[in-house]
LOTORMAR-831297 format. One record per residue (C-alpha): x, y, z; residue in one letter; residue number from 1. Coordinates in nm, 4 decimals, always signed. Layout:
BEGIN
<site xx="X" yy="Y" zz="Z" resn="a" resi="NUM"/>
...
//
This chain:
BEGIN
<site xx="-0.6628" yy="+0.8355" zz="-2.9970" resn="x" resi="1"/>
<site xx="-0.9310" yy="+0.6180" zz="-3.0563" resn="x" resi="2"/>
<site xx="-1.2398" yy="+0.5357" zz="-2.7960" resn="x" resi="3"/>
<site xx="-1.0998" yy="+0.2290" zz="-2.5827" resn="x" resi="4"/>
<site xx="-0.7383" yy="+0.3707" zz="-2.5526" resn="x" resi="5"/>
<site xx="-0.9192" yy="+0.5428" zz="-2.2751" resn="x" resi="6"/>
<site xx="-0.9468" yy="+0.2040" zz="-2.0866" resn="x" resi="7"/>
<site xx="-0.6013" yy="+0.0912" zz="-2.1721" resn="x" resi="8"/>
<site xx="-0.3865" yy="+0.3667" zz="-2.0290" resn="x" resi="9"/>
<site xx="-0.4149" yy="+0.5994" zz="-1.7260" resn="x" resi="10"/>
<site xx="-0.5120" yy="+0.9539" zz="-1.8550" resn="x" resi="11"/>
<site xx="-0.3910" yy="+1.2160" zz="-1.6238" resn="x" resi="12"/>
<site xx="-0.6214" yy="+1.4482" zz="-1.7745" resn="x" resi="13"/>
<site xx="-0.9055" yy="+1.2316" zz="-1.6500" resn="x" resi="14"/>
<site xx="-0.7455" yy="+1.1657" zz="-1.3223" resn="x" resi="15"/>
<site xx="-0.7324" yy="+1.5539" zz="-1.2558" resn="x" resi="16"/>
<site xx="-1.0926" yy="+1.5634" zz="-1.3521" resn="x" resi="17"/>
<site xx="-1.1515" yy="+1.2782" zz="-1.0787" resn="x" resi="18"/>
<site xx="-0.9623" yy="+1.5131" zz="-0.8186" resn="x" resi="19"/>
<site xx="-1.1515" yy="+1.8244" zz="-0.9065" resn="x" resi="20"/>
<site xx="-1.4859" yy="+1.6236" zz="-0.8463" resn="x" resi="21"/>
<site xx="-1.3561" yy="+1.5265" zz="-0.5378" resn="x" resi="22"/>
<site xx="-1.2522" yy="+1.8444" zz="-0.4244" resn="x" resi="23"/>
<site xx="-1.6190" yy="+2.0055" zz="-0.5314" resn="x" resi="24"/>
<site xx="-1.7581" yy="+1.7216" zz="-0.3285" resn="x" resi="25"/>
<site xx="-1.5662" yy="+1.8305" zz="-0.0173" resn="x" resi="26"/>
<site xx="-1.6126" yy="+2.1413" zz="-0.0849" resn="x" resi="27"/>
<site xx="-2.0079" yy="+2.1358" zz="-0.0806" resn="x" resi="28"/>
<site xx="-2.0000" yy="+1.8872" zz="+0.2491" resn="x" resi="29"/>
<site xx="-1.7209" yy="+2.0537" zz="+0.4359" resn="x" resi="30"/>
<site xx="-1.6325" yy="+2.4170" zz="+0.3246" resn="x" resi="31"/>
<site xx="-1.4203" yy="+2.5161" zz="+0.6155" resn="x" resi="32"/>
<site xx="-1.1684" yy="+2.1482" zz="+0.6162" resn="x" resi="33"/>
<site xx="-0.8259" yy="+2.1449" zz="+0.5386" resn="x" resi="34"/>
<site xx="-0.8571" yy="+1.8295" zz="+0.3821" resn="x" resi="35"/>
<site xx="-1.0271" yy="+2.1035" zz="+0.0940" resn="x" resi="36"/>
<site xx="-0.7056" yy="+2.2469" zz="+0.0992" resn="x" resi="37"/>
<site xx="-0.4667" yy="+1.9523" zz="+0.0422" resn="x" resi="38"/>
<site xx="-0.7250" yy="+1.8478" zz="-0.2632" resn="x" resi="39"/>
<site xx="-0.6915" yy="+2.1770" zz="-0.4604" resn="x" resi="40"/>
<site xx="-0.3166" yy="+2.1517" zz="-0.3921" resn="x" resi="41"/>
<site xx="-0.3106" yy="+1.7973" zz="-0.5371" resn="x" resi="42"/>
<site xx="-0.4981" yy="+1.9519" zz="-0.8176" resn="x" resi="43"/>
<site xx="-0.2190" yy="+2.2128" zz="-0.8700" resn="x" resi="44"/>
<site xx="+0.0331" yy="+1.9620" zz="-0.8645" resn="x" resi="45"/>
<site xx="-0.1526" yy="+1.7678" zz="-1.1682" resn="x" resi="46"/>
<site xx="-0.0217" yy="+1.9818" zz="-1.4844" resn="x" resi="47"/>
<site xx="+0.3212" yy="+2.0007" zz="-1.2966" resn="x" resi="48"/>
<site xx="+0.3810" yy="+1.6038" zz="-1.2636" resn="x" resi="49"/>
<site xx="+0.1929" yy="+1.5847" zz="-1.6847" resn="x" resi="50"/>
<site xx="+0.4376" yy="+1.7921" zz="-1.7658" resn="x" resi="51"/>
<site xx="+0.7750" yy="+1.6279" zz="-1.5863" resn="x" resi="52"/>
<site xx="+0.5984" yy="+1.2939" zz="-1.7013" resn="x" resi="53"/>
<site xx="+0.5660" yy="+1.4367" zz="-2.0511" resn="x" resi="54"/>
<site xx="+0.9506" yy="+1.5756" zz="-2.0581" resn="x" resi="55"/>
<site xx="+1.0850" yy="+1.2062" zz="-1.9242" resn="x" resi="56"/>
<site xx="+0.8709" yy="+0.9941" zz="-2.1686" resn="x" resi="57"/>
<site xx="+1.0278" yy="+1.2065" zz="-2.5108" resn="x" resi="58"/>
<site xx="+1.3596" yy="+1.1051" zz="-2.6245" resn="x" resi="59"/>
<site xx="+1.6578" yy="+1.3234" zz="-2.5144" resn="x" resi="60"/>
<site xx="+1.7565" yy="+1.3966" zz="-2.9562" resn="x" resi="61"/>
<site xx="+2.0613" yy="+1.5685" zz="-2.8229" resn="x" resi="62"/>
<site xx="+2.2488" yy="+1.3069" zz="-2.5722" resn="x" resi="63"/>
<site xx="+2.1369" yy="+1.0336" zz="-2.8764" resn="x" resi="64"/>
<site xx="+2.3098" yy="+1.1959" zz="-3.1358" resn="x" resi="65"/>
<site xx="+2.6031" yy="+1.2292" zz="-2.9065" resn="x" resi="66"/>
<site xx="+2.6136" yy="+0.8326" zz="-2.8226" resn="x" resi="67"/>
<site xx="+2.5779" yy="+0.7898" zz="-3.1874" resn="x" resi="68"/>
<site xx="+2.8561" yy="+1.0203" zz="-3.2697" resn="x" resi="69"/>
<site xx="+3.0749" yy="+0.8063" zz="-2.9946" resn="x" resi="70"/>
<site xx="+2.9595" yy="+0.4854" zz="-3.0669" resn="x" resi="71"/>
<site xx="+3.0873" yy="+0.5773" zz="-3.4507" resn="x" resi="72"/>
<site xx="+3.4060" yy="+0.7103" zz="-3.3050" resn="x" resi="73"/>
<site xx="+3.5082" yy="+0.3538" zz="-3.1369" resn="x" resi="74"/>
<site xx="+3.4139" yy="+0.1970" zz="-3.4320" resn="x" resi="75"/>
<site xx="+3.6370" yy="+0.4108" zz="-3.6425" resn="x" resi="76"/>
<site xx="+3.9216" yy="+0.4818" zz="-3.4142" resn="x" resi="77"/>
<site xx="+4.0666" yy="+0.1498" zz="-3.4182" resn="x" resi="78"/>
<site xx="+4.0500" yy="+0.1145" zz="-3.7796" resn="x" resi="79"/>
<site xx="+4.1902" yy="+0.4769" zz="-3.8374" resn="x" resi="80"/>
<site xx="+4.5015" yy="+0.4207" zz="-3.6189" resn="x" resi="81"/>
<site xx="+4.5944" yy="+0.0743" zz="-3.7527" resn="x" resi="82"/>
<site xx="+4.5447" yy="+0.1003" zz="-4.1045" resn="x" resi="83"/>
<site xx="+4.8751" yy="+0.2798" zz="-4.1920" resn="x" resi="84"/>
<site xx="+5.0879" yy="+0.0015" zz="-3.9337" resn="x" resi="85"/>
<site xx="+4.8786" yy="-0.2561" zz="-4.0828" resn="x" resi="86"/>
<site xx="+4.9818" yy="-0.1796" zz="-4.4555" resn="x" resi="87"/>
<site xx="+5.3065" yy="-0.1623" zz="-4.3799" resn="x" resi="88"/>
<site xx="+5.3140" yy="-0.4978" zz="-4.1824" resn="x" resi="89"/>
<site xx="+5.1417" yy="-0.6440" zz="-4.5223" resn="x" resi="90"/>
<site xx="+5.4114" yy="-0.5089" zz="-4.7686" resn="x" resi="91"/>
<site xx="+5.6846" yy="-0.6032" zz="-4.5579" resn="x" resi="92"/>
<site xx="+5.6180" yy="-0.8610" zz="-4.2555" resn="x" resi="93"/>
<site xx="+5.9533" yy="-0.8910" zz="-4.1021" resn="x" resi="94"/>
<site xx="+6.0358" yy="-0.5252" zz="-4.0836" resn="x" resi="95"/>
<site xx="+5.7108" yy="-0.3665" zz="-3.9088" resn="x" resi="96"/>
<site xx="+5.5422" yy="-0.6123" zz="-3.6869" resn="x" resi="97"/>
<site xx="+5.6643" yy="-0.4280" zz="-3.3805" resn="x" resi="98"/>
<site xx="+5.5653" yy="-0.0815" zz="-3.5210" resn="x" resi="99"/>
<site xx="+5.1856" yy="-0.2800" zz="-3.6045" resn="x" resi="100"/>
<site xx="+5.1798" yy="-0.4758" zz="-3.2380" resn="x" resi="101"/>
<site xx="+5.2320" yy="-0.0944" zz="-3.0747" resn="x" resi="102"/>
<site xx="+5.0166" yy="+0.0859" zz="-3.2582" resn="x" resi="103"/>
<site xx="+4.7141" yy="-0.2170" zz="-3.1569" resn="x" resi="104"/>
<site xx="+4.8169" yy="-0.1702" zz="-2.8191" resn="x" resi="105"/>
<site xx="+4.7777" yy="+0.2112" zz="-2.8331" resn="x" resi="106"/>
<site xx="+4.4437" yy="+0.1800" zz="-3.0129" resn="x" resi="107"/>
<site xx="+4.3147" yy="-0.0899" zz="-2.7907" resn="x" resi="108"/>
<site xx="+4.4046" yy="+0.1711" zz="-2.4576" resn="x" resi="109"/>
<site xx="+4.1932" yy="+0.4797" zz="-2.6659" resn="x" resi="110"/>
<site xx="+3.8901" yy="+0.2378" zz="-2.6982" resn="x" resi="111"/>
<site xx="+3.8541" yy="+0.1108" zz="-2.4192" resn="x" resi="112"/>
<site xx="+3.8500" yy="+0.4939" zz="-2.2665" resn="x" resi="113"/>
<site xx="+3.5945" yy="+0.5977" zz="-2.5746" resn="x" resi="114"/>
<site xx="+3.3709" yy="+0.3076" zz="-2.4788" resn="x" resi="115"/>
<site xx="+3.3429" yy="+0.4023" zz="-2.1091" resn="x" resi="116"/>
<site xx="+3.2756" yy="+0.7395" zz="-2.2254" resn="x" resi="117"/>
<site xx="+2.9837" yy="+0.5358" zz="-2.4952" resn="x" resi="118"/>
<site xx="+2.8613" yy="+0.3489" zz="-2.1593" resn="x" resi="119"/>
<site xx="+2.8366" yy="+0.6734" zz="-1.9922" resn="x" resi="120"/>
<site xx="+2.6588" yy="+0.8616" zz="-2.2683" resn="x" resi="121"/>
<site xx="+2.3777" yy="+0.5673" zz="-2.3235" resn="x" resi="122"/>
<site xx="+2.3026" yy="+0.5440" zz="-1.9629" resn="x" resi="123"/>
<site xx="+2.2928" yy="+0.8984" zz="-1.8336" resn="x" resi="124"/>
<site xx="+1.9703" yy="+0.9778" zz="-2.0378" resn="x" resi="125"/>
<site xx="+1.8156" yy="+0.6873" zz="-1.8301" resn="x" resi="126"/>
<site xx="+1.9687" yy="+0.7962" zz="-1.4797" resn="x" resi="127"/>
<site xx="+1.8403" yy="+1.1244" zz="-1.5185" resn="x" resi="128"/>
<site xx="+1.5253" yy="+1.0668" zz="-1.6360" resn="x" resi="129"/>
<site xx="+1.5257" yy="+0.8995" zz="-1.3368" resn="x" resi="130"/>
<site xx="+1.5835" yy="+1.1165" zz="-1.0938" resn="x" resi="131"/>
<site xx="+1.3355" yy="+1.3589" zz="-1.1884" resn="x" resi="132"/>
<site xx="+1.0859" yy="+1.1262" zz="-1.1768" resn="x" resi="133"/>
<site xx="+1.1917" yy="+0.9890" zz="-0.8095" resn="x" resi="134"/>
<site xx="+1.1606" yy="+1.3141" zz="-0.7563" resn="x" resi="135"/>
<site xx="+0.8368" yy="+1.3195" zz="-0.8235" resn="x" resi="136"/>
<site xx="+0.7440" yy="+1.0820" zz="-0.6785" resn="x" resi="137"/>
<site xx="+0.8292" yy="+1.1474" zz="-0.3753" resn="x" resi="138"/>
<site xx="+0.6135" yy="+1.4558" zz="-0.3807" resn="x" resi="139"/>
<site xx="+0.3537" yy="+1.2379" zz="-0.4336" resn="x" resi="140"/>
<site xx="+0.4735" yy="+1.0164" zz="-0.0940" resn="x" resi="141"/>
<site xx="+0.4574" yy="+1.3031" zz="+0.1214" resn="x" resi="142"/>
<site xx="+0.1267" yy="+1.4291" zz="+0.0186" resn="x" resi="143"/>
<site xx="-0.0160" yy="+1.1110" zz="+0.1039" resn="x" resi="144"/>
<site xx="+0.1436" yy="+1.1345" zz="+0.4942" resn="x" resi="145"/>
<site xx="-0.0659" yy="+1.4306" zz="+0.4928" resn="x" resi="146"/>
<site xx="-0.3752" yy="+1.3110" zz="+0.3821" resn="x" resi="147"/>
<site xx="-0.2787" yy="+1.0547" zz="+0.6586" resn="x" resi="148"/>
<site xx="-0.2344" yy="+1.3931" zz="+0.9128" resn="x" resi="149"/>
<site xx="-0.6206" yy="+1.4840" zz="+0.8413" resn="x" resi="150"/>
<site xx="-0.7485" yy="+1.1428" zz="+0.9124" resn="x" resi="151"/>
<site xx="-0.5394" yy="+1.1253" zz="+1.2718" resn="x" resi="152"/>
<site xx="-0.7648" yy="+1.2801" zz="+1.4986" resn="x" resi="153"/>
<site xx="-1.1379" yy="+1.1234" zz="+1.3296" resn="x" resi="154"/>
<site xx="-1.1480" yy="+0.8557" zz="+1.5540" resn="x" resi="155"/>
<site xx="-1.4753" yy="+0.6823" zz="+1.5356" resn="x" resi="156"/>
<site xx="-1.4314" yy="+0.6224" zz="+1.9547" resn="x" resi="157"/>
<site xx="-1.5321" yy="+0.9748" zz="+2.0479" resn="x" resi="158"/>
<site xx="-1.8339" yy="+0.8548" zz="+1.9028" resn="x" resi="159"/>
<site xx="-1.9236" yy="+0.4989" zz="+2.0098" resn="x" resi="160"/>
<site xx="-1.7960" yy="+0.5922" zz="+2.3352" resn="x" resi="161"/>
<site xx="-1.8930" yy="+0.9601" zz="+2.4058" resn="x" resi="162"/>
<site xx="-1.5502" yy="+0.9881" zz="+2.6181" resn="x" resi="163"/>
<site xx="-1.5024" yy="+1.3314" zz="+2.8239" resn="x" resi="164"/>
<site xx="-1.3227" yy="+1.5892" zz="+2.6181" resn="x" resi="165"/>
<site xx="-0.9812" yy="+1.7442" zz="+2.7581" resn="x" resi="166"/>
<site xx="-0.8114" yy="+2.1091" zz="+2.7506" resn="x" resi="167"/>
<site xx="-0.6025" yy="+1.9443" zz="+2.4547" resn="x" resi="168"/>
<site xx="-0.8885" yy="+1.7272" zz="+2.2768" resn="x" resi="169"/>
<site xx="-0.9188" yy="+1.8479" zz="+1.8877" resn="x" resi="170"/>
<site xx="-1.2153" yy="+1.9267" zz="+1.7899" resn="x" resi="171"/>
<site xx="-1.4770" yy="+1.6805" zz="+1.6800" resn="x" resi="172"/>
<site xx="-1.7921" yy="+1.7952" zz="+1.5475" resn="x" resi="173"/>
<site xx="-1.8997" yy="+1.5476" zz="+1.2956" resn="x" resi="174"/>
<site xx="-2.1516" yy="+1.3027" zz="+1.3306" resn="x" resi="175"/>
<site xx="-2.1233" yy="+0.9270" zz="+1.2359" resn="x" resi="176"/>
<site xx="-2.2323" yy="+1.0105" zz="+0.8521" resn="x" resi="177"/>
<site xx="-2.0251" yy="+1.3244" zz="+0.8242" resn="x" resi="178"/>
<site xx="-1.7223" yy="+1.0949" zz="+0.9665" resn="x" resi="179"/>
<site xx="-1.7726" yy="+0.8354" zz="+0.7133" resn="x" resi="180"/>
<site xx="-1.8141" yy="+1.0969" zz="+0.4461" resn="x" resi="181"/>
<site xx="-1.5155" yy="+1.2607" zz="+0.5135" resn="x" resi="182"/>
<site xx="-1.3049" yy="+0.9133" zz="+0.5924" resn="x" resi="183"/>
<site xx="-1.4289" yy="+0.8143" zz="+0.2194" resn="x" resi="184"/>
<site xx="-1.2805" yy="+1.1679" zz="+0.0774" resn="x" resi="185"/>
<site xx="-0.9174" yy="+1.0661" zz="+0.2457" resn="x" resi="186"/>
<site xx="-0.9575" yy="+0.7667" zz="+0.1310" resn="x" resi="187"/>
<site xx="-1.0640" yy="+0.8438" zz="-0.2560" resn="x" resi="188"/>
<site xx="-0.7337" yy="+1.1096" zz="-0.2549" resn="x" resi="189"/>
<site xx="-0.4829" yy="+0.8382" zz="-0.1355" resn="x" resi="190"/>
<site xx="-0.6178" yy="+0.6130" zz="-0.4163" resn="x" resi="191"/>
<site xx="-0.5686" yy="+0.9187" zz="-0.7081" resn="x" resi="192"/>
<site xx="-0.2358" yy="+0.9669" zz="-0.5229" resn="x" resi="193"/>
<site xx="-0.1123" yy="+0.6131" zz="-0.5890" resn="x" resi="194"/>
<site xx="-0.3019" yy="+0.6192" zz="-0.9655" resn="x" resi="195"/>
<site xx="-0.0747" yy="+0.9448" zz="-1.0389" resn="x" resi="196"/>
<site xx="+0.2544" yy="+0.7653" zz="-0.9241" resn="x" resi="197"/>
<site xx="+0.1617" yy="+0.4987" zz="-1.1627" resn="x" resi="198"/>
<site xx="+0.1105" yy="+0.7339" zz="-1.4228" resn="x" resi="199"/>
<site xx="+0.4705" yy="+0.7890" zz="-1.4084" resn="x" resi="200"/>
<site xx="+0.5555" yy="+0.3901" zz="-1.4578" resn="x" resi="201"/>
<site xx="+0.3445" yy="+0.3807" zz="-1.7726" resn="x" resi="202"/>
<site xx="+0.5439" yy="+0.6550" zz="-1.9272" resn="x" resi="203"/>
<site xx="+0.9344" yy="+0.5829" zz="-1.8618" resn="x" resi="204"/>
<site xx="+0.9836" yy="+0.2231" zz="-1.8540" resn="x" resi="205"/>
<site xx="+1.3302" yy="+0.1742" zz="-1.5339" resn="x" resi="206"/>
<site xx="+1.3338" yy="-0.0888" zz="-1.2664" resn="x" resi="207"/>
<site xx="+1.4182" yy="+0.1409" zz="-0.9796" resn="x" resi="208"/>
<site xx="+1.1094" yy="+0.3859" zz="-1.0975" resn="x" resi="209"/>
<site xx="+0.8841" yy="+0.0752" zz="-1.0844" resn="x" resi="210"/>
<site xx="+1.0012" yy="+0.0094" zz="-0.7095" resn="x" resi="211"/>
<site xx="+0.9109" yy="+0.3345" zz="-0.5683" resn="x" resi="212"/>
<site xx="+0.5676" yy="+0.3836" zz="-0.7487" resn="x" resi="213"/>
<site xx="+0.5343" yy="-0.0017" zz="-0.5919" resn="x" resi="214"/>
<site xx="+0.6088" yy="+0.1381" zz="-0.2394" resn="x" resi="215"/>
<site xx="+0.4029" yy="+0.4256" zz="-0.3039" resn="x" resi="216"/>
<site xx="+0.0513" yy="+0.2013" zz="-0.3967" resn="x" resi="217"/>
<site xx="+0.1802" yy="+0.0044" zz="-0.0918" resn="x" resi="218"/>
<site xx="+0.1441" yy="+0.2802" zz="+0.1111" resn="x" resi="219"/>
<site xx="-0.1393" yy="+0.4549" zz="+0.0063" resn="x" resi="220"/>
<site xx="-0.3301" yy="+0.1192" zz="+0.0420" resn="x" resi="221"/>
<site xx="-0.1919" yy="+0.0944" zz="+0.3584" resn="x" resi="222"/>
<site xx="-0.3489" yy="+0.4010" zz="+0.5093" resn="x" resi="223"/>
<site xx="-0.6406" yy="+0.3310" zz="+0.2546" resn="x" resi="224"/>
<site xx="-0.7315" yy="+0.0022" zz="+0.4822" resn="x" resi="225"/>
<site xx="-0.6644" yy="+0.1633" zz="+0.8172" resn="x" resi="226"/>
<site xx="-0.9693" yy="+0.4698" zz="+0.7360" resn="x" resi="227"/>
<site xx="-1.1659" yy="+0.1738" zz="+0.5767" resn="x" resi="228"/>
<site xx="-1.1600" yy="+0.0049" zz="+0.8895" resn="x" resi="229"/>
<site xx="-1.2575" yy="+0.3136" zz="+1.0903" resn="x" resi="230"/>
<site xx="-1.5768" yy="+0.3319" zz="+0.8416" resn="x" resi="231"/>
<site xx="-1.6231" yy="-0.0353" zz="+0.8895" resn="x" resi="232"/>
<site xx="-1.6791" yy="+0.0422" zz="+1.2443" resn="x" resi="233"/>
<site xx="-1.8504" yy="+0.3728" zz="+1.1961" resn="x" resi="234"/>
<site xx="-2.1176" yy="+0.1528" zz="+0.9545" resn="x" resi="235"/>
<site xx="-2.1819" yy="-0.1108" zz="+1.2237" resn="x" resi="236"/>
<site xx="-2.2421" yy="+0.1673" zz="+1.5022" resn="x" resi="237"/>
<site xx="-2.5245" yy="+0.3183" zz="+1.2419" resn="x" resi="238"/>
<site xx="-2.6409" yy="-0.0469" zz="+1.1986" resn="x" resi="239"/>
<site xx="-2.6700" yy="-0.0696" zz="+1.5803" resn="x" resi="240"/>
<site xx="-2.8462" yy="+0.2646" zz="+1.5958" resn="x" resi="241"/>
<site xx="-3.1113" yy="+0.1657" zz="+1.3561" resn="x" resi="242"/>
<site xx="-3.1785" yy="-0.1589" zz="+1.4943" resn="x" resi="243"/>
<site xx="-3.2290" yy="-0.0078" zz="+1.8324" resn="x" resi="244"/>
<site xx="-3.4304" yy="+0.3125" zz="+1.7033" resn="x" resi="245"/>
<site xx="-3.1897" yy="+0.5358" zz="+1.8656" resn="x" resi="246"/>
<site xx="-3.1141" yy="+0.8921" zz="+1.7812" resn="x" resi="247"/>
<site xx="-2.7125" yy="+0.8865" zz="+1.6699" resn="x" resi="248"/>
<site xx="-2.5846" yy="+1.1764" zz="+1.9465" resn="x" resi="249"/>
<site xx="-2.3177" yy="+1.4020" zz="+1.7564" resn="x" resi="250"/>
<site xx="-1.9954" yy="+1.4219" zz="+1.9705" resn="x" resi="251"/>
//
C-alpha cells in the first residue's frame, strides 16, 4: 500500500485509532460519563464491522463456480437435446420435423427454468451480501440515537438561565467549558459513526447499501448540527462573560 492510498480510501484501522483517542480524551476530562461507555463500545464494535466489511468485499468462489456451472448448463442443454432431432430432420426433412419442432419446444421449457435458476444464482451473492451489511448498518444507526440519549439533558439553558432545579431535574454539574467539551465529544463520535457506515459503501459497491449509509450521514449530521448549535450558544454566553468580567457560575 503505498503512502497516499492513505488519503484515498477510509482506513478503518485509522478510524478505530481516531475513536480510541477520543475515548482517552473523555476519559481524562470525564471519568465517571456514560458517554465513556458508549465510546469503548463503539471501539469494540470496530474489528466486528472490519471483519463483516472484509467477508462482503471478497468474492463468494463457491456460489461463482456454481453460476458458472449453470450458466454452462443452459448453454449446453439446448444443444444436447436437439442435436439428435436435428440430424435426423437434416437426413430426412419430411419424415422428422414434428419429432425436431417437439423436442425445441421441450428444450426451450428446460431453459427457460435453468436460466431462472442462473438469475437466481448471480444475484443471491449480491442480496446477501447485502443484508449483512444493512445489518450493520443499522447497528451503526442505533448507536448514534444513543449518542443522541447523552446529549438530551446538556441543555445550555440551565446555564444562561440558572432556572430552579425540580425533584425530577437530571443532574447538571458542568460548567459552560466542560459542556462544550463534552457537546464536542458527542459530536466527534456521531461523525466516526457516519465515517464507519461509509466504510461499508467503499467496500461492496449495491444501490440499496448506498441509500442507507446516505440516511445514516444524514442523520448523524443531523444531530451533529443540533449539539453544534447548543455550543454555538454556549460560546456566545462565554463571549458575554468575558466582555462583562463576570465569573461564569457553574449550575
Amino acid at each position: 500500500m503505498t503512502q497516499f492510498s492513505y488519503y484515498r480510501r477510509l482506513e478503518v484501522d485509522r478510524i478505530k485509532q481516531t475513536n480510541q483517542c477520543l475515548c482517552q480524551r473523555i476519559r481524562e476530562r470525564f471519568p465517571d460519563a456514560n458517554l465513556l461507555g458508549v465510546c469503548q463500545e463503539l471501539s469494540s464494535m470496530v474489528d466486528t464491522l472490519k471483519a463483516k466489511a472484509c467477508w462482503i468485499a471478497r468474492p463468494n468462489l463457491g456460489l461463482r463456480l456454481l453460476a458458472l456451472v449453470s450458466v454452462l448448463g443452459v448453454l449446453g442443454v439446448p444443444l444436447i437435446f436437439t442435436y439428435g432431432p436435428l440430424m435426423a430432420l437434416l437426413s430426412n426433412p419430411a419424415g422428422d420435423a414434428g419429432n425436431f419442432l417437439q423436442a425445441v419446444e421441450a428444450v426451450m421449457s428446460g431453459t427457460f427454468l435453468l436460466g431462472l435458476w442462473v438469475l437466481f444464482l448471480i444475484t443471491y451473492e449480491q442480496r446477501f451480501k447485502r443484508s449483512r451489511a444493512l445489518a450493520a448498518i443499522h447497528e451503526l444507526r442505533a448507536i448514534a440515537h444513543v449518542v443522541d440519549m447523552h446529549q438530551l439533558t446538556k441543555d445550555p439553558s440551565y446555564i444562561l438561565n440558572r432556572a430552579e432545579r425540580t425533584a425530577s431535574s437530571p443532574s447538571r454539574n458542568l460548567d459552560a467549558f466542560a459542556l462544550i467539551r463534552y457537546l464536542d465529544y458527542c459530536s466527534e463520535m456521531l461523525s466516526l459513526i457516519g465515517k464507519l457506515a461509509a466504510y461499508y459503501a467503499q467496500n461492496f459497491n449495491d444501490s440499496v447499501l448506498y441509500d442507507a449509509v446516505n440516511d445514516v450521514e444524514s442523520l448523524t449530521n443531523d444531530l451533529s448540527r443540533k449539539i453544534w448549535q447548543k455550543i454555538a450558544v454556549l460560546h456566545e454566553y462565554q463571549q458575554d462573560q468575558e466582555s462583562c468580567g463576570c465569573e461564569e457560575v457553574s449550575p
